[in-house]
C-alpha positions in Angstrom: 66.2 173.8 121.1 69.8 173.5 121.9 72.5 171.8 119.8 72.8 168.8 122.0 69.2 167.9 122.1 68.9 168.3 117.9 71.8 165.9 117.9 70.0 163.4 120.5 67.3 163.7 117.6 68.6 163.2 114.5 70.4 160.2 116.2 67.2 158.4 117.4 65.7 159.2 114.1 68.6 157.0 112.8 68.0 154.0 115.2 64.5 154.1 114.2 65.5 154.0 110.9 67.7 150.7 111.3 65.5 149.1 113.7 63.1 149.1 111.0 65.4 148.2 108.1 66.3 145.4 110.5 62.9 144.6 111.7 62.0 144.4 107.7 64.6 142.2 107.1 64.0 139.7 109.7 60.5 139.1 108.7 61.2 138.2 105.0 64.1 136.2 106.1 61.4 134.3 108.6 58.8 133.7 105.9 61.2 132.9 102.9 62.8 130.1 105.2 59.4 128.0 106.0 58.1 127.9 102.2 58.6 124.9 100.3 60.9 125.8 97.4 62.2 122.5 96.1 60.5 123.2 92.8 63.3 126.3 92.3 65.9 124.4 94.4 66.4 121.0 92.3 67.1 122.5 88.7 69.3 125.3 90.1 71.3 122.0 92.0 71.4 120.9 88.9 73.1 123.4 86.9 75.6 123.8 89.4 76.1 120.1 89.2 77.0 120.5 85.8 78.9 123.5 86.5 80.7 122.3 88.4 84.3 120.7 89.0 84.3 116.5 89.0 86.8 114.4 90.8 88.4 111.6 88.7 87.7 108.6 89.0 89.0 105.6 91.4 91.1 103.6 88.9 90.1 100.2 91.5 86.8 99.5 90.2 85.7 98.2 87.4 82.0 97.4 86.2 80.8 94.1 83.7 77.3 94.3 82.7 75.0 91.6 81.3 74.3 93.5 78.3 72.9 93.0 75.0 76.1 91.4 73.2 76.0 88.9 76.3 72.6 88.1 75.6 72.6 87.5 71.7 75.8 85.5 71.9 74.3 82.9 75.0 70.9 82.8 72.4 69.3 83.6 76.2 67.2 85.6 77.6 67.5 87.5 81.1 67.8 86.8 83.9 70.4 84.1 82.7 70.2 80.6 84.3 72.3 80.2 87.7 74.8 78.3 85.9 75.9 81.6 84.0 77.0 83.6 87.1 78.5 80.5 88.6 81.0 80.6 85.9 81.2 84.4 86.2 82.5 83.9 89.7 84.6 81.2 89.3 86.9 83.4 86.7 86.9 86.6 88.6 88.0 84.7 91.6 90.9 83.1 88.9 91.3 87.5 88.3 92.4 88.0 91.6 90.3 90.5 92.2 90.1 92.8 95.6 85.9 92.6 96.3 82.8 91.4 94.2 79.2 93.5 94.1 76.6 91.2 92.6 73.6 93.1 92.0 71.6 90.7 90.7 68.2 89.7 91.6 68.4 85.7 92.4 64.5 85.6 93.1 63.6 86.5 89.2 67.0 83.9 88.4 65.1 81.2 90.3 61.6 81.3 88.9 63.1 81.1 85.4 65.6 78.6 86.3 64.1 76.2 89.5 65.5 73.1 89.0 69.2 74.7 89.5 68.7 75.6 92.5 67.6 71.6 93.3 71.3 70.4 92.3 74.7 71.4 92.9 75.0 74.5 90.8 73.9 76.7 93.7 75.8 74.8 96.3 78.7 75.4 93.9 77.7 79.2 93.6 77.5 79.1 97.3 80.6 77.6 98.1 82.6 79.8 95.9 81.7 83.1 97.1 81.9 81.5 100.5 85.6 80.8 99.1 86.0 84.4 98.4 85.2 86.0 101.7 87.2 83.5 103.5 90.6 84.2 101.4 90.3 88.2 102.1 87.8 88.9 98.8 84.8 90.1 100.3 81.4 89.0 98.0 78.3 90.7 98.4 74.8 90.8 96.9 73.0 93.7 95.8 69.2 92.9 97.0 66.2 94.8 95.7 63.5 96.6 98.2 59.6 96.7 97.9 56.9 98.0 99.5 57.2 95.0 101.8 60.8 95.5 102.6 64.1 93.4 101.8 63.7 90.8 99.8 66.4 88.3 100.0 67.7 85.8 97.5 66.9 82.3 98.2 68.2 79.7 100.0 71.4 79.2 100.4 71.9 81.9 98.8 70.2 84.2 101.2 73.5 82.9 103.4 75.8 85.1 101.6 76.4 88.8 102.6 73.9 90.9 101.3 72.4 94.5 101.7 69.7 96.6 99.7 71.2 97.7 96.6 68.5 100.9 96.1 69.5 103.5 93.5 67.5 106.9 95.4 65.1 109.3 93.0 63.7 112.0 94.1 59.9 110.4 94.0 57.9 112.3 96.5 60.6 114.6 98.5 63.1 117.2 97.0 62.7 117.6 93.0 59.6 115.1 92.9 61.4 114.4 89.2 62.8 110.7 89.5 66.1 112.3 89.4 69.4 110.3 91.2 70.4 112.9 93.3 70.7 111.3 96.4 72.5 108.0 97.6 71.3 105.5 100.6 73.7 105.4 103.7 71.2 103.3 105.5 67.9 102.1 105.9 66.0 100.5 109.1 69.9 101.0 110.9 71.0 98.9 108.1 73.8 100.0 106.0 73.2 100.2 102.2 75.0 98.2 99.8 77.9 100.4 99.3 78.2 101.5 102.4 78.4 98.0 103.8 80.6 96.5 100.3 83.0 99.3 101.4 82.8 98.8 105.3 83.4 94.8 103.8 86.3 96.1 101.9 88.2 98.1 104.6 87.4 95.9 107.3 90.5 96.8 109.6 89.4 100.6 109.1 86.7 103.1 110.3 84.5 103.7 107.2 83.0 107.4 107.8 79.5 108.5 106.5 80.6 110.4 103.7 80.0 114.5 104.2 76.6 115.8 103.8 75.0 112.7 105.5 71.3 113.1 106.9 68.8 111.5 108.4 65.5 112.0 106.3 62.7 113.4 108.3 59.8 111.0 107.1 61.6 108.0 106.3 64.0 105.7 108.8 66.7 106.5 106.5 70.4 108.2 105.8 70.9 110.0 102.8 73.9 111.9 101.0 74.4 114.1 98.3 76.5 112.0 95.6 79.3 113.4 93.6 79.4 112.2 89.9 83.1 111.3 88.6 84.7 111.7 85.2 87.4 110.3 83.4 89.0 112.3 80.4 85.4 115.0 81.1 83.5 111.5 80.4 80.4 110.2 82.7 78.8 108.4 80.1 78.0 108.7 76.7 74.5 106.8 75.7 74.9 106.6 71.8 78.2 104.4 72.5 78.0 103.0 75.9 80.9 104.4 77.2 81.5 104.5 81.0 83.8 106.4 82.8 84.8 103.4 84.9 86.1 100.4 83.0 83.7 98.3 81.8 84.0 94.8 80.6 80.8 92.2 78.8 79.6 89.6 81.1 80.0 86.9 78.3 83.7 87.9 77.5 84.5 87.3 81.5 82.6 84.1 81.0 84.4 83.2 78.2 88.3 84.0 79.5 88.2 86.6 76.9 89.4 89.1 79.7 93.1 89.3 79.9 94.3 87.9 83.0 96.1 90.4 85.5 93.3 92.8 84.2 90.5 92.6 86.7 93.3 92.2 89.8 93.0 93.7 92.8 89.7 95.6 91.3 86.4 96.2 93.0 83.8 94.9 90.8 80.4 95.4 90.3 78.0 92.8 88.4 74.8 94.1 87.1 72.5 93.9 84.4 72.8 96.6 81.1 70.0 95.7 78.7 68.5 98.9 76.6 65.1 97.3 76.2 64.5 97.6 80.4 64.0 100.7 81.9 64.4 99.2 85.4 68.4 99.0 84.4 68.7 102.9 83.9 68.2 106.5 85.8 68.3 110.1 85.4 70.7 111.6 87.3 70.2 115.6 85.6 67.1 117.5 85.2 69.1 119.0 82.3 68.4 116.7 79.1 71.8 116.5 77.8 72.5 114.2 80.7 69.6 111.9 79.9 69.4 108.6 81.2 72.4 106.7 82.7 72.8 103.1 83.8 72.1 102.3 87.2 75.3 100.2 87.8 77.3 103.7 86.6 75.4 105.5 89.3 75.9 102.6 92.3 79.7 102.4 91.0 79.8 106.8 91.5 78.2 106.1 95.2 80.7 103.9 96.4 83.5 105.8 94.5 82.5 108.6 97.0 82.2 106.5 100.1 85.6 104.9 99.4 87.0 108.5 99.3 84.8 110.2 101.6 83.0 112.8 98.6 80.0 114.3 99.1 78.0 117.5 98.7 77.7 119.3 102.0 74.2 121.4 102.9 75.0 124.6 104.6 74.1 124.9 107.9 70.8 126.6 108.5 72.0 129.3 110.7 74.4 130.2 107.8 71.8 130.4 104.9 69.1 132.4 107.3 71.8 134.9 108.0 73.0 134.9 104.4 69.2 135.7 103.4 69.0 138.4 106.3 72.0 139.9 104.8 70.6 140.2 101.4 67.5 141.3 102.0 68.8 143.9 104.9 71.0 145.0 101.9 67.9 145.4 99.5 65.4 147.7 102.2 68.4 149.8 102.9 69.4 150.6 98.8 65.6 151.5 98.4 65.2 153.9 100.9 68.8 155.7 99.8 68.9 154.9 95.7 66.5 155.5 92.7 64.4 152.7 91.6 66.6 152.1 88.3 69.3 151.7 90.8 67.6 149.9 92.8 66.4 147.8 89.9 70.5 147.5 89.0 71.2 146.3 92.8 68.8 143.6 92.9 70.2 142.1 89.9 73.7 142.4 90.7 72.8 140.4 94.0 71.2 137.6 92.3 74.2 137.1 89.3 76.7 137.2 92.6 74.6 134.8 94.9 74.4 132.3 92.1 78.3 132.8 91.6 79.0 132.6 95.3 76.6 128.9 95.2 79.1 128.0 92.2 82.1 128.7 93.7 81.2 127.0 97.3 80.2 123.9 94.7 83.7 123.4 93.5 85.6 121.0 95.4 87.6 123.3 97.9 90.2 121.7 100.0 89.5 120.3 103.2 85.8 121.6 103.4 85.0 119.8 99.9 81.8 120.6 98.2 79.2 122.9 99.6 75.6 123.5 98.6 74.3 126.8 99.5 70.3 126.3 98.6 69.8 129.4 96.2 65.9 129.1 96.8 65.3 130.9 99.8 68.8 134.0 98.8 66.8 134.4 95.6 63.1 134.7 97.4 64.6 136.9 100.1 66.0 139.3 96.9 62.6 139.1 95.0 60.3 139.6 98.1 62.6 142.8 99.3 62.7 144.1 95.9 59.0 143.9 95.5 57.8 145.0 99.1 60.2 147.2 99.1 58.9 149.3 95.6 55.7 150.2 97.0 57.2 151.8 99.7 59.6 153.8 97.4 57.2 154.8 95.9 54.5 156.2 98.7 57.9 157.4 99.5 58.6 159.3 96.3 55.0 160.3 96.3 55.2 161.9 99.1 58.1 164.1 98.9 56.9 164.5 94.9 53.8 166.3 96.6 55.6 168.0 99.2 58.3 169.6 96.3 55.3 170.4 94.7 53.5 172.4 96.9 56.8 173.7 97.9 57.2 174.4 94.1 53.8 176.2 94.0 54.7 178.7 96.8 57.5 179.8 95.5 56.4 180.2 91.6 53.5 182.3 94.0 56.0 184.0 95.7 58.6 184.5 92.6 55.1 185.9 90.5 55.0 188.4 93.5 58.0 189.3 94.0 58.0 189.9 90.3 55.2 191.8 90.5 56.0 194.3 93.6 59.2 195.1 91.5 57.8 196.0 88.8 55.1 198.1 90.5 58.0 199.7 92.9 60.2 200.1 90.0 57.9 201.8 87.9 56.5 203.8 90.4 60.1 205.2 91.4 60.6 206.3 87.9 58.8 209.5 88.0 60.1 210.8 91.3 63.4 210.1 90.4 63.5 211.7 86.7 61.5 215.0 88.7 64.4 214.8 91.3 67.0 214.7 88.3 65.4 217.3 86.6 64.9 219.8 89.5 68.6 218.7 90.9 70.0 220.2 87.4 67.7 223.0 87.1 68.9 224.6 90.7 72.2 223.4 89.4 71.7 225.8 86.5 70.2 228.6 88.3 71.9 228.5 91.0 75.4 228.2 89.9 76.5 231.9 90.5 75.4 231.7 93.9 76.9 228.7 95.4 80.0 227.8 96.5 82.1 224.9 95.5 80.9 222.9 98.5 77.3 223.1 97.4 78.2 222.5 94.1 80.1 219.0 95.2 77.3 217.9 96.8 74.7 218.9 94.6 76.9 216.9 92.0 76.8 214.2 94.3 72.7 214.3 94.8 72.7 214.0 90.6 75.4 211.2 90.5 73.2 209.0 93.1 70.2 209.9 91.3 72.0 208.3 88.1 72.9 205.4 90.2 69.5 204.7 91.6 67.6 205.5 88.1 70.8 202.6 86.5 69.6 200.2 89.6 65.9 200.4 88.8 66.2 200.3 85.1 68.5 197.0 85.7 65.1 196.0 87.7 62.8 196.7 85.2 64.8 194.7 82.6 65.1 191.7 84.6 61.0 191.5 85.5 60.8 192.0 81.9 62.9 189.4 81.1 60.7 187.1 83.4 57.5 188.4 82.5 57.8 189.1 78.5 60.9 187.8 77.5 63.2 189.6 75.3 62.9 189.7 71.4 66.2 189.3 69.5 66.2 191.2 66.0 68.9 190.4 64.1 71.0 193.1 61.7 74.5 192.8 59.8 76.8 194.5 62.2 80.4 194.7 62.6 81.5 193.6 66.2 84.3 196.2 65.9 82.9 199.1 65.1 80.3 198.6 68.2 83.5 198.2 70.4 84.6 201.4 69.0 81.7 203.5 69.9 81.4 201.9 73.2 85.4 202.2 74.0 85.2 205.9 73.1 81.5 205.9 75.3 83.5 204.9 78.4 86.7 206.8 77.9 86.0 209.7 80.2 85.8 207.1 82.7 89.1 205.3 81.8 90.8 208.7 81.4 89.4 209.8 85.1 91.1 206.5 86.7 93.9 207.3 84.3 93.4 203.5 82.6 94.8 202.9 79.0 92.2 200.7 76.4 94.5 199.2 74.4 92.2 197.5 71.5 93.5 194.6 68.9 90.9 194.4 66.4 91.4 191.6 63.6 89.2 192.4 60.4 85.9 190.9 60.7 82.8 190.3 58.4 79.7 191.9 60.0 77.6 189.1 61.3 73.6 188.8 62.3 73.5 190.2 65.8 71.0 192.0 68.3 73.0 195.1 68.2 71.0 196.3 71.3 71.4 193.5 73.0 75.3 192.5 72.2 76.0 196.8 73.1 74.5 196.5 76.2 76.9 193.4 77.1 80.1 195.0 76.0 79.2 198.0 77.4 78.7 196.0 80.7 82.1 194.1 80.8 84.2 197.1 79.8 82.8 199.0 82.2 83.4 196.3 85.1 86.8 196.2 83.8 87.3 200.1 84.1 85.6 200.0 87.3 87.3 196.8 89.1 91.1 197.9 88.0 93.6 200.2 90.0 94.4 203.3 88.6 97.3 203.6 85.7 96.8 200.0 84.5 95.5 199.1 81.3 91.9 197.1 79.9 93.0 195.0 76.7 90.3 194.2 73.9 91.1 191.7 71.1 88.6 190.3 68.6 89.7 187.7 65.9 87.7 184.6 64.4 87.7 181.6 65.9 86.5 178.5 63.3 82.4 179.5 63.2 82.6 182.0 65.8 83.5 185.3 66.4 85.7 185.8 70.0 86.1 189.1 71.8 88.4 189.1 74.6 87.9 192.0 77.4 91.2 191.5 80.1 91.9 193.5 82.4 95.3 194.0 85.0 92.8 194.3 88.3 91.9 192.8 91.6 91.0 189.3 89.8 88.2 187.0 91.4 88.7 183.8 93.8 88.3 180.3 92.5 85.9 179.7 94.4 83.8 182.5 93.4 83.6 181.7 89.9 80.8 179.5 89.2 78.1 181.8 91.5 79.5 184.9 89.0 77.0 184.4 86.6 73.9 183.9 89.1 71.2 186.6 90.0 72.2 189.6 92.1 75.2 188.1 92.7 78.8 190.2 93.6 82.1 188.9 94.3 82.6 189.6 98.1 86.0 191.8 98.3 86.6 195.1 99.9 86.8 196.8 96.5 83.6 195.9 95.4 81.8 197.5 98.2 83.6 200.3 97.7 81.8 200.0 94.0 78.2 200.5 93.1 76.0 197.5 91.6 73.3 195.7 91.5 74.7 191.8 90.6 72.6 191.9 87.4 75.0 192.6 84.6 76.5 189.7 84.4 73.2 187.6 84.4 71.8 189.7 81.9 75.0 189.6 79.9 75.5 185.6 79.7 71.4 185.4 79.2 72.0 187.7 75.6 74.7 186.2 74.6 72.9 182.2 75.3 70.0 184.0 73.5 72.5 184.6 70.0 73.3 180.9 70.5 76.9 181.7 72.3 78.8 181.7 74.8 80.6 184.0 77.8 83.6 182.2 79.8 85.5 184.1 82.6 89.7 183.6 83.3 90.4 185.0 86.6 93.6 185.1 89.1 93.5 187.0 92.4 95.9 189.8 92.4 96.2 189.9 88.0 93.2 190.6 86.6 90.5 188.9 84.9 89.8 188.1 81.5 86.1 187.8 80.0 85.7 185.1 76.9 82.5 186.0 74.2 82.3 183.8 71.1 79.2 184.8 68.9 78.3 182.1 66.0 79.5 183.6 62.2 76.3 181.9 60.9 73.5 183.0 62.7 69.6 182.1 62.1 66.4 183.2 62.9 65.4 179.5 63.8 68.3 178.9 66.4 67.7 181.9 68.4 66.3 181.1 72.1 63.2 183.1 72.4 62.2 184.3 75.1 59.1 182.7 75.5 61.1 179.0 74.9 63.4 180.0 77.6 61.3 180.5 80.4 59.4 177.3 79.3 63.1 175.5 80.2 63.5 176.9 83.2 59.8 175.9 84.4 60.6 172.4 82.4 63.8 172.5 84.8 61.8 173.1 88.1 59.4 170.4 87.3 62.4 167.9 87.0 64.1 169.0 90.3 61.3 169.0 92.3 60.0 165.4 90.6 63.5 163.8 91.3 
């Protein structure tokens, strides 16, 4: 298979990939977009209603409320006779104010109060708000809605401008949990009442559905999203009554106990406040510490928003599918590329920064105002990705856990093997080779007279290889023993200099030969529990590289001294020095730094393995300092304090290592 037509592989093996990441994606986004999740969409709206910014107030209107002090003061009972609100109108229009919501049921003020409606009390009622519309001062009547419809006041009172005054809960669409979330724009074609006081009001100007307007699907109707406004962080407080809008008693307007000058040029709105009816209050929160809140506070916050063109602004569909496309796409793609925790880590981030992102879009932003990203169908995308998505990991997972495994078994097969043939092939070779040493030095011996210095050479040459091969196996023989049984460290008093000694003087025929000087700084040391074998055969090992690795007429420097709760023997040496980039393979199994002196010198790439695995075995530790072109420098620090109970045996070791190959292949 050429290089081109691998590439033309891996790269449709990548579309397929995405294609089905996208496919994936687009079929949770799909589903999570036709379920009904209003149960999960009305609370969250809440909380970020309460999180979020609210616009002031509009200082223009002002709200007076038949309430209980106007009750107990008339000795009365509500609704209050005809005669009551006549006098109510006849002083705001002595106010001066700027319009006039009545929201007041007439029907209920009739049956109580009949004969009024006989004499001239309601021609006088008629003719003054007649009075008001006609100087500029627009007068309208808040009319209640049944099951039948509209129903108007009575005559002539049904003559005066009038609209249905309906405060919107969510009954049977949306949160299904009589919460005020919504205001009426229109019903039957018909504007609501404070759409139409506020068309009344700006007469000479276009009055634009406020933003967020829609049509409801089931009903003949317009609906929008109401913003709630504040004064001093106030909407209203039930223990005291306090309003964010100004708010007077209907008996102190009745009585002239309103300053003059301080209802002028106000919008007013007239409605009823009594705590024993429900009828006069509504939730406008799911969240209790809202609780309930007069009605005439909410219809005063819809027209508010009309008057200043507020409202809370749905995103548009094509926004919030792609938005759930996204996260879910987002999701499939972590799961096939992180681990589960992560994953887990992912998913969570994503839902703490939708629900920021919904927040933030909430605030009033300028000129696009507030925006109401649904969090339902985001947060269903997340969960359904997340949890579709794990089962697949997991097969997944499974799959390549088997695959490593079997994978794993072959090669603990083939390792055993391997192991095995080495030790049979090493062991084997031993006799030959001691019979070829032995008979090698016996013509040596006998022969001696008779040769001539060429045959000697070379038959000093056939006994030096035989050394080298009989060093090579017996470096095999100790590694498959290392596998197989382990090593067993026994621990003696020994002074770390005086093995130095006996191994500096051991390798001083070599060091004289290359003409190398061993320069040795010994501090005075207390003997310490060591595998004197062991730690021999490591020293013996480094020194000898050092010897071996180093021009000729240089020098190999050994120091020991004590370190806090170790003992540290520096070997440094003035040769070839290893590459950077060589130094973290030094350590590893038959391997040799790649250079043109080292082929030049015999090895097998086992010393150092075996050196750092007795030394981890005595509980220390073997660093390496190396510069090309100045030599290198070997770092052993053995523990003062050594126990039997903190050496690595063997057996423990090779337990790690299979603990170790376990992990990697189960990751």
């Amino acid at each position: 298979m050429t290089k081109r037509s691998t590439k033309l592989l891996i790269l449709l093996s990548s579309m397929q990939e995405t294609l089905l990441h996208l496919l994936l994606a687009l079929v949770i986004t799909a589903s999570v977009l036709t379920f009904p999740l209003d149960f999960i969409e009305a609370p969250l709206y809440d909380l970020r209603q309460f999180l979020s910014i609210k616009p002031a107030i509009d200082d223009r209107i002002a709200i007076i409320t038949i309430d209980d002090q106007t009750i107990n003061q008339l000795n009365d009972i509500n609704p209050l006779p005809l005669s009551y609100h006549l006098k109510a109108v006849q002083k705001l229009e002595e106010q001066g104010v700027k319009a006039v919501g009545y929201l007041i049921d007439f029907n209920k003020v009739e049956r109580i109060d009949a004969s009024s409606f006989q004499k001239e009390i309601v021609q006088d009622f008629y003719r003054s708000t007649v009075r008001l519309n006609a100087q500029g001062t627009p007068f309208m009547l808040g009319i209640p809605f049944d099951l039948n419809g509209e129903v108007t006041a009575p005559y002539p009172l049904n003559q005066i401008p009038q609209s249905v005054a309906l405060v919107h809960r969510d009954g049977t669409i949306f949160g299904k949990d009589k919460v005020s979330r919504r205001a009426l724009v229109s019903l039957y074609d018909r504007l609501a009442f404070e759409m139409a006081l506020a068309n009344k009001i700006y007469a000479n100007e276009t009055i634009h559905n406020p933003p967020g307007t829609y049509r409801a699907a089931d009903t003949d109707a317009q609906y929008f999203l109401m913003r709630y406004h504040q004064n001093n962080g106030l909407i209203y407080d039930q223990n005291y009554e306090t309003f964010s809008y100004p708010r007077y008693s209907f008996i102190d307007l009745i009585e002239g106990k309103i300053p003059e000058g301080v209802l002028k040029d106000k919008i007013v709105l007239v409605g009823s406040l009594l705590r024993e009816n429900p009828n006069d209050y509504t939730l406008i929160n799911s969240m209790s510490r809202f609780g309930l809140t007069p009605k005439i506070l909410v219809q005063a916050n819809i027209l508010d928003s009309i008057m200043n063109h507020q409202g809370i602004t749905e995103v548009a569909t094509p926004f919030l599918a792609t938005f759930c496309f996204f996260l879910s796409l987002l999701i499939i793609i972590a799961s096939f590329k992180k681990r589960p925790s992560k994953l887990i880590l992912y998913t969570v981030v994503l839902i703490i920064g939708t629900f920021a992102l919904s927040v933030l879009l909430f605030q009033p932003i300028p000129i696009v105002g507030n925006l109401w990203l649904p969090l339902g169908a985001p947060l269903l995308s997340l969960a359904l990705s997340f949890y579709l998505m794990i089962p697949l990991r997991l097969y997944s997972e499974h799959r390549k856990r088997y695959e490593l495994e079997k994978q794993n078994k072959m090669l603990l097969e083939v390792e055993e093997m391997k192991t095995n043939f080495l030790q049979l092939v090493t062991h084997d070779l031993k006799t030959p080779i001691a019979k070829i040493q032995g008979l090698t030095e016996s013509l040596k011996r006998s022969l001696a007279e008779k040769l001539n210095v060429k045959d000697l050479e070379l038959m000093n040459h056939i006994i030096s290889a035989n050394e080298e091969l009989n060093h090579f196996i017996n470096s095999l023989l100790e590694l498959t023993k290392l596998d197989n049984q382990g090593i067993r460290v026994t621990l003696q008093s020994k002074d770390i200099n005086q093995l130095l000694e006996a191994i500096v003087i051991k390798h001083r025929f070599a060091a004289q030969a290359k003409q190398i000087q061993v320069i040795t700084h010994f501090e005075t040391l207390f003997p310490i529990k060591v595998d004197s074998e062991l730690i021999s055969k490591v020293l013996s090992n480094l020194i000898d590289n050092a010897i071996k690795y180093s021009p000729e007429k240089t020098s190999v420097t050994i120091e020991t001294r004590e370190v806090g709760s170790f003992v540290e023997i520096c070997i440094q040496d003035e040769g070839i020095g290893i590459p950077e980039n060589e130094l973290p393979n030094l350590f590893s199994r038959f391997y040799r730094v790649k250079n043109d002196t080292t082929f030049k010198v015999k090895g097998t790439g086992l010393g150092l393995y075996l050196s750092k695995y007795f030394i981890e075995s005595h509980r220390g530790t073997v660093d390496v300092e190396s510069q090309v072109g100045h030599g290198t420098k070997f770092i052993i620090r053995l523990p003062l304090n050594l126990t039997e109970a903190e050496i690595i045996q063997p057996e423990l070791k090779t337990k790690i290592n299979q603990e170790t190959l376990k992990e990697t292949a189960n990751a």
